[in-house]
N, C-alpha and C positions, 0 to 999 in steps of 0.2 A: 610362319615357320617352314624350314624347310622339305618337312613330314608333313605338313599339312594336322599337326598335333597328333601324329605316329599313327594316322587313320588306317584302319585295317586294309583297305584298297590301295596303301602302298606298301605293303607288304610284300619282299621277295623273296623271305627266306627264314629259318626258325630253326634252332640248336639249343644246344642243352646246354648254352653261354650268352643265350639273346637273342633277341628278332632284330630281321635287319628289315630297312625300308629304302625303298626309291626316295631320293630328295631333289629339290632342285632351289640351288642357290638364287641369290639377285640377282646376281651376271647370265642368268640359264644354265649355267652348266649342272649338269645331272651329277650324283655321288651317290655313294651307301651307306648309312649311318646307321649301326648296329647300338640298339641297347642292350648294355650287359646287363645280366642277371646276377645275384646272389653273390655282392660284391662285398660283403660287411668283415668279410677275412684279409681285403686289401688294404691297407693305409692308403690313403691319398698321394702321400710324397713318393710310396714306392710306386706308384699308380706311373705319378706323370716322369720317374726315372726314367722309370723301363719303356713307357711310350717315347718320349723324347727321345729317347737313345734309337730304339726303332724306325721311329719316323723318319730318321736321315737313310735309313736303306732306298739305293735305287737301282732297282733293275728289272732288266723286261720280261722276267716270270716272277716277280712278286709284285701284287697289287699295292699299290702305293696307298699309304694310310697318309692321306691329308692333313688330319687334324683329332681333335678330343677336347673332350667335357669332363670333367672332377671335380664334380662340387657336392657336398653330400655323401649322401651314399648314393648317388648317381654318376653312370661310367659311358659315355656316348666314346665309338670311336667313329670318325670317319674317311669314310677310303673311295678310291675313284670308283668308277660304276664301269662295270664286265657285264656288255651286253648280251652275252649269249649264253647265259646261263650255266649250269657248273658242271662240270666230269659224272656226279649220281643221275642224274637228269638222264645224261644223253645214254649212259649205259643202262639201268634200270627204268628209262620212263617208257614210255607208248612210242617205239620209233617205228614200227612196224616190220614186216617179216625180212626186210634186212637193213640193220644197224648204219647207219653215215658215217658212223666210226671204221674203218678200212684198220686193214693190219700196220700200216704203216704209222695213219694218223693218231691209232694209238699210241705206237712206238714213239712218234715224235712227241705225242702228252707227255708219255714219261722219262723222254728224255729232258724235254723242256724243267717238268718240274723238277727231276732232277737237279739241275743245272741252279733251279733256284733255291731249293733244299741247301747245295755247296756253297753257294755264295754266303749264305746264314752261316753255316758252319767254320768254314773256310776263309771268307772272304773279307770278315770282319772282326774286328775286336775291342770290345768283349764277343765271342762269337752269338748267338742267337741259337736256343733250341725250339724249336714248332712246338712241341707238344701234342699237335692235334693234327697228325700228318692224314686226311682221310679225300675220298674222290666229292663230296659236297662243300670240297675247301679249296678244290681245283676250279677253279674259274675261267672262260674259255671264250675269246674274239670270236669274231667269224672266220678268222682264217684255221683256226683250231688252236690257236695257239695258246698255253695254259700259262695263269696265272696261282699264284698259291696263296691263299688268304689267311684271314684270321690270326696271322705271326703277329700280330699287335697284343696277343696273348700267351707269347711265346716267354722263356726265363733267359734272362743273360748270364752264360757262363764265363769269369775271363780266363785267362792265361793260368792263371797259378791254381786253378781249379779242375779236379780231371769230372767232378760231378757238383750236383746243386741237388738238397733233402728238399723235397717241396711237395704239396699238397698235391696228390695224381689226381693229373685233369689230365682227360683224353674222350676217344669213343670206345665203349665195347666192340673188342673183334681186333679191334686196332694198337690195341698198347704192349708194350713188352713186359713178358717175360717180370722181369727183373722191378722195371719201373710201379707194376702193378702190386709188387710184392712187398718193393721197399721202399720208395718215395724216390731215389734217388734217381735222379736224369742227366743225363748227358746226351751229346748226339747221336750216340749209337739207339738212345728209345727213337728219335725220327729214323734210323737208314729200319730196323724193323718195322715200322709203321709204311714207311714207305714200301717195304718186301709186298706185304698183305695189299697194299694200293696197287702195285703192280700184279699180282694176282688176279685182284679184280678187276683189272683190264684187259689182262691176256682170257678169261675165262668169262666174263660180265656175271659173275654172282656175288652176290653181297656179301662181307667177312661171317654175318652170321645170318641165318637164314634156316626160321624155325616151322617153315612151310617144307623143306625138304626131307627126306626121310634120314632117320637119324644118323645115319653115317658120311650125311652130308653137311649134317647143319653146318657145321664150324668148316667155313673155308682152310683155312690152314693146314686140317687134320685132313680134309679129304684131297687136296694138293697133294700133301706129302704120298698119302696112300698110294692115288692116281699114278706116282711117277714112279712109285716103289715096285707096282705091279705092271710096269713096263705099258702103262697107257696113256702117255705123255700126250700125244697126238689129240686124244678126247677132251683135252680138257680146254681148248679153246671155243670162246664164243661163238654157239651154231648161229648167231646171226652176222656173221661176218660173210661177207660173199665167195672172197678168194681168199684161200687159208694160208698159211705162211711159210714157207721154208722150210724144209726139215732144219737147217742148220739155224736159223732165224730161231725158231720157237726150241732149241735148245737154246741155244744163249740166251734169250731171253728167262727160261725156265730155272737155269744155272743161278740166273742172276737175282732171280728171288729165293734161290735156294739159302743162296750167300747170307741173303740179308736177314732171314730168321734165322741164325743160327742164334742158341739158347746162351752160346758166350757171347754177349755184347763187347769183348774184347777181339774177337774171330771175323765180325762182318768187318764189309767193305766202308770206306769214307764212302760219301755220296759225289765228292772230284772222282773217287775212281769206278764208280758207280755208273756216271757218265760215258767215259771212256769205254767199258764195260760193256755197255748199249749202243754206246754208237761203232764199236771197233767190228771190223771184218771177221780176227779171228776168234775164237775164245774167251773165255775172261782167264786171266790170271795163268799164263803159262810161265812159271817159277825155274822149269828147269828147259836149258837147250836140249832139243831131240839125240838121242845117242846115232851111230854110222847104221846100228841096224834098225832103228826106228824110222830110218828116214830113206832105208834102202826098198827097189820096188818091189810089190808083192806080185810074181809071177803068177801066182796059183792061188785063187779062193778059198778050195777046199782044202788046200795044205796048212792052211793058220786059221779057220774057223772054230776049230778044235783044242788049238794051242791057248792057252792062259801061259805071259813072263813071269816068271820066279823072282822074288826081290833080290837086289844085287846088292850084299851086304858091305862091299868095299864103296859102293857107289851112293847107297842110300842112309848104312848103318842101323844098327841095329835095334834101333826103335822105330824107323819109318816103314809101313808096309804098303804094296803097292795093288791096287786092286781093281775093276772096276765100276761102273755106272752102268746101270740097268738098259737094257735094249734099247732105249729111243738115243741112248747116249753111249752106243759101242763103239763111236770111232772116235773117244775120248778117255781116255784112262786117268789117273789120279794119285796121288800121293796121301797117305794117312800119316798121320804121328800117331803112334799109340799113347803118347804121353797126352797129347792134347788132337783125341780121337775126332773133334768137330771142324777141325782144319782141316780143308779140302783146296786140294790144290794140285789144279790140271798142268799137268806136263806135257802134253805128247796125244797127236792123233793118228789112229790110223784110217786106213781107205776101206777098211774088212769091216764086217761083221763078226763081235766074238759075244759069245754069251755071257749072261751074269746069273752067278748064281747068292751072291753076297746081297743080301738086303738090304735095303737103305736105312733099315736100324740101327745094322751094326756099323753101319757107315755114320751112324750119328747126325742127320741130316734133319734130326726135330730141334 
């Protein structure tokens, strides 16, 4: 057998859906053959639907699922074999006092998977939801480049469907909002799951993490805090060598701002998500700059002080305009009061202006 009879010394990996193992076929080639766990809620036929239909995905950030077993109550899946181990490894394992993950090779992780998250979503139909968007599911060559696994346990949504009721599977730390609440999944539970992944990237701390002291356990919550109390800068990983950009680790920060928002109707697609990460300026500038926003500032100290007044012919009488806390004052934004969790940057400036608006009232949980 290709496990060697699932012997424990081929063991590469262990979830709260299966052990997976090194196998190696007749031909030599190597693969990874995960046994599922506590499958007796699955029928068979929706078993090999849903795999089958999966199976025809091909692209170069998602691990190709080869093949499967359904017979019984037994669920083998099998998928090619990612040499280099998976995204939790290299950010939380023993890498020593500085990380091989660079600012960059992260950024291209999460764009990479990004890019494969879209294709699920996007790219196909019926579309694919992950379900299990987490950094022990990102899988990674030697050149760094990520693979995203385990979608062989992902739900098919089609066209005519904006959500699917189904049994919440996920990880703690990682699931949304919404999905944890109601069963209900669509692709907006991966772009949240994916916010929290990129968190963990930009900062290398686990979504939950009961060794920290209490105001830090829950990633999410101490994210938000961090940026609220204008110390965006602190929250990247001290084992990174050279630290990133001012402008770099804002858009980056923006960009998982986006993706937890508590309306799964408000975040970003993961196509724009990409765009988002990989683009030069900002994410999401909604409106052209006005003739004074875009005129030069002669004098520092003449507009450090100034805060724009909303321009009710220009924005109307439910948008108000406000801004982003210090690490983010050459950015300003648009609110809807009607739907206070849409945030959407317009316009930057070259200054520094204070904030004194809270990221609460900005609705940014």
């Amino acid at each position: 057998m290709a496990t060697r009879g699932f012997a424990v010394e081929n063991v590469i990996g262990e979830g709260g859906y299966g052990i997976v193992y090194k196998g190696v076929l007749q031909d030599g080639s190597v693969v990874a053959v995960k046994n599922l766990l506590n499958n007796k809620g699955q029928a068979e036929k929706e078993f090999k639907v849903e795999v089958e239909a999966i199976g025809k995905v091909k692209h170069k950030h998602l691990v190709g699922l080869l093949g499967y077993c359904a017979e019984g109550a037994k669920r083998l899946l099998i998928y090619e074999y990612v040499d280099n181990g998976n995204l939790e490894q290299w950010l939380h394992g023993d890498v020593g006092p500085v990380s091989p993950l660079t600012w960059d090779i992260r950024i291209q992780i999460a764009v990479g998977t990004a890019k494969g998250l879209a294709y699920l979503h996007e790219g196909l139909e019926p579309k694919v939801v992950h379900r299990d968007v987490k950094s022990s599911n990102i899988l990674l060559d030697r050149k760094w480049n990520p693979k995203v696994s385990d979608f062989g346990l992902a739900k098919l949504l089609g066209a005519e469907k904006s959500y699917v009721t189904t049994r919440v599977m996920g990880t703690f730390g990682y699931v949304s909002p919404e999905y944890a609440s109601t069963g209900m999944l669509n692709e907006g539970s991966d772009v949240y799951s994916f916010g929290v992944l990129l968190m963990e990237i930009i900062t290398g701390r686990n979504p939950v993490d009961y060794s920290r002291p209490p105001g830090e356990m829950n990633l999410v919550d101490w994210f938000k805090g961090m940026v609220a109390s204008r110390r965006g800068e602190e929250v990247v990983d001290p084992l990174i060598r050279l630290q990133p950009s001012p402008r770099a680790l804002k858009r980056a920060l923006l960009v998982c701002l986006r993706c937890i928002d508590l309306d799964a109707n408000k975040r970003p697609k993961m196509g724009q998500i990409v765009h988002m990460l990989e683009a030069d300026e900002f994410p999401f500038r909604a409106e052209p700059r006005t003739t004074k926003e875009t005129a030069p500032l002669h004098s520092h100290s003449a507009v450090t002080n100034k805060v724009p007044r909303p321009t009710k012919d220009v924005e109307g009488d439910d948008v108000q305009r406000t801004y982003l806390p210090a690490e983010y004052s050459d950015i300003y934004v648009t609110l809807d009061k009607s739907h206070p969790s849409l945030i959407v940057l317009i316009g930057t400036l070259s200054c520094k202006i204070s904030c004194k608006l809270s990221i609460s009232s900005m609705a940014l949980s």
